[in-house]
N, C-alpha and C positions, 0 to 999 in steps of 0.2 A: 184435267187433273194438274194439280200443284205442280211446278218442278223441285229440284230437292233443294231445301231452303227456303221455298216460298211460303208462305201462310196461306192456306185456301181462301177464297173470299165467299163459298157458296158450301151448304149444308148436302153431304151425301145421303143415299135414302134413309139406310138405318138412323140418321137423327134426326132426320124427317119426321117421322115414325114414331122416336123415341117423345120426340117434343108434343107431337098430337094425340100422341097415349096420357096425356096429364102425369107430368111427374113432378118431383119438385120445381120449381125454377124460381131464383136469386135471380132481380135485379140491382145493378150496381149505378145510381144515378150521382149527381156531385148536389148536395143541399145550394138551394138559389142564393141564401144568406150568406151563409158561411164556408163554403168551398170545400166540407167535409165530405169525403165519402160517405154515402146510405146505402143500407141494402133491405129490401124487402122482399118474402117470399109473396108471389102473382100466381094466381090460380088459372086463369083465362088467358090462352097462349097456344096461338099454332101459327107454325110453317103453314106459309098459303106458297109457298117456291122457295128452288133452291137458295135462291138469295134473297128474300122477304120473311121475317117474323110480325106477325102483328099481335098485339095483347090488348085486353083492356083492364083500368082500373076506376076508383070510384071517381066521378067527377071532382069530388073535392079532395082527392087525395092532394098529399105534400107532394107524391110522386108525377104529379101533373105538373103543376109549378115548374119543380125542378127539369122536368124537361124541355120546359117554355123557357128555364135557365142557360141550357147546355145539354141539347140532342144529342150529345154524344154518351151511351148508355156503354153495360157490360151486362151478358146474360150468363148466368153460371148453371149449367146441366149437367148434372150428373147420374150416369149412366154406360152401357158398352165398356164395363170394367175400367170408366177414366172418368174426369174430369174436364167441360169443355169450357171457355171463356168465347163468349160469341160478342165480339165488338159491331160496334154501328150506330147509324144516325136515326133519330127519328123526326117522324112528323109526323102531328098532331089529324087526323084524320076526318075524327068528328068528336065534341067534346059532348055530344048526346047523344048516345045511338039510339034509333029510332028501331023498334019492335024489340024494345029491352023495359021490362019494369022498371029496373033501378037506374037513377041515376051515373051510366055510365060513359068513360069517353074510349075510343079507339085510336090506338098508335100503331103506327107503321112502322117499322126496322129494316132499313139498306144496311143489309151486311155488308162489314169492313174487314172481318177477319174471324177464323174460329182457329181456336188453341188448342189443344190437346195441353191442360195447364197442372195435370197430374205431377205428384212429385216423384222424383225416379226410383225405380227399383218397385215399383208397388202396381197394385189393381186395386179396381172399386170390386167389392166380393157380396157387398150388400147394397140395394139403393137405398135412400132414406122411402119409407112410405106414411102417407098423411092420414089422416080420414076426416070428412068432413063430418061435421057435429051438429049441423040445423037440421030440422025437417028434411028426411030423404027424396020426399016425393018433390017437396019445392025448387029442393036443391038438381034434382035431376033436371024441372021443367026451367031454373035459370040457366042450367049452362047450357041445354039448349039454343035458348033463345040468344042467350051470348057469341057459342059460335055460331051459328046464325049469321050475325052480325055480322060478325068478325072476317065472315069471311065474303060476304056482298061490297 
C-alpha cells in the first residue's frame, strides 16, 4: 500500500474486477503525426495482475501506430463511485494473435500509476453502459477467443 502522497503503481482487487467485467474504457494515446492527444473507447481489456493491463485492438488501427509512436498510454475507468486515470507504458506483444479470427494485435501495460482523477465534492452515481450491436452469438464466440488471447 501507497504511503500518503504517493500514487499507487498497481490495480487493487475491486478494479481488477471492475476492468475484467467489461465496462467502458477510454484510451488516451498522443497521435504519431501530430502530438495530439486521442482517445478511443477499447472493448477488449483485462487485468491479467496487479500491475499488468493488456488490451487488444484492430491491427490496423491508428491506435497501433501511435503506440509504436509513444508507449506511454492513459486508461480512463470509470467506476467504484470515481473516476481512475491508469498511466503506463506499453509493448507491442503480438501484432496478430494467433486463435483470433480478426485481424488483431495485443498490448501489454506496465502500470505507472493510477489516479483517483474524480473532481472534488462528487461520485460516479451512474456507470456509462454500452451494448453491442452485431450478431449476439458472434459477438459472444469473439470475445471469447479474444480473451483467450489475451491472456496466454
Amino acid at each position: 500500500m501507497p504511503k500518503k502522497g504517493e500514487v499507487p503503481t498497481v490495480l487493487n482487487e475491486e478494479q481488477m474486477e471492475l476492468i475484467n467485467g467489461e465496462p467502458l474504457i477510454l484510451l488516451g494515446t498522443l497521435d504519431a503525426d501530430t502530438q495530439t492527444p486521442v482517445i478511443n473507447a477499447i472493448s477488449w481489456v483485462k487485468a491479467i495482475s496487479p500491475d499488468k493491463i493488456r488490451f487488444s485492438v484492430t491491427s490496423s488501427a491508428r491506435t497501433l501506430t501511435n503506440i509504436k509512436g509513444n508507449p506511454r498510454i492513459t486508461i480512463c475507468l470509470i467506476g467504484l463511485e470515481t473516476v481512475y486515470s491508469i498511466t503506463g507504458e506499453c509493448r507491442i506483444l503480438s501484432e496478430k494473435m494467433e486463435g483470433v479470427a480478426m485481424p488483431l494485435s495485443k498490448i501489454e501495460v506496465d502500470i505507472t500509476g493510477v489516479y483517483d482523477s474524480m473532481f472534488w465534492g462528487s461520485k460516479i452515481v451512474q456507470v456509462p453502459v454500452f451494448e453491442k450491436t452485431y450478431d449476439p452469438v458472434k459477438a459472444k464466440a469473439l470475445d471469447e477467443e479474444v480473451y483467450k488471447a489475451l491472456e496466454k
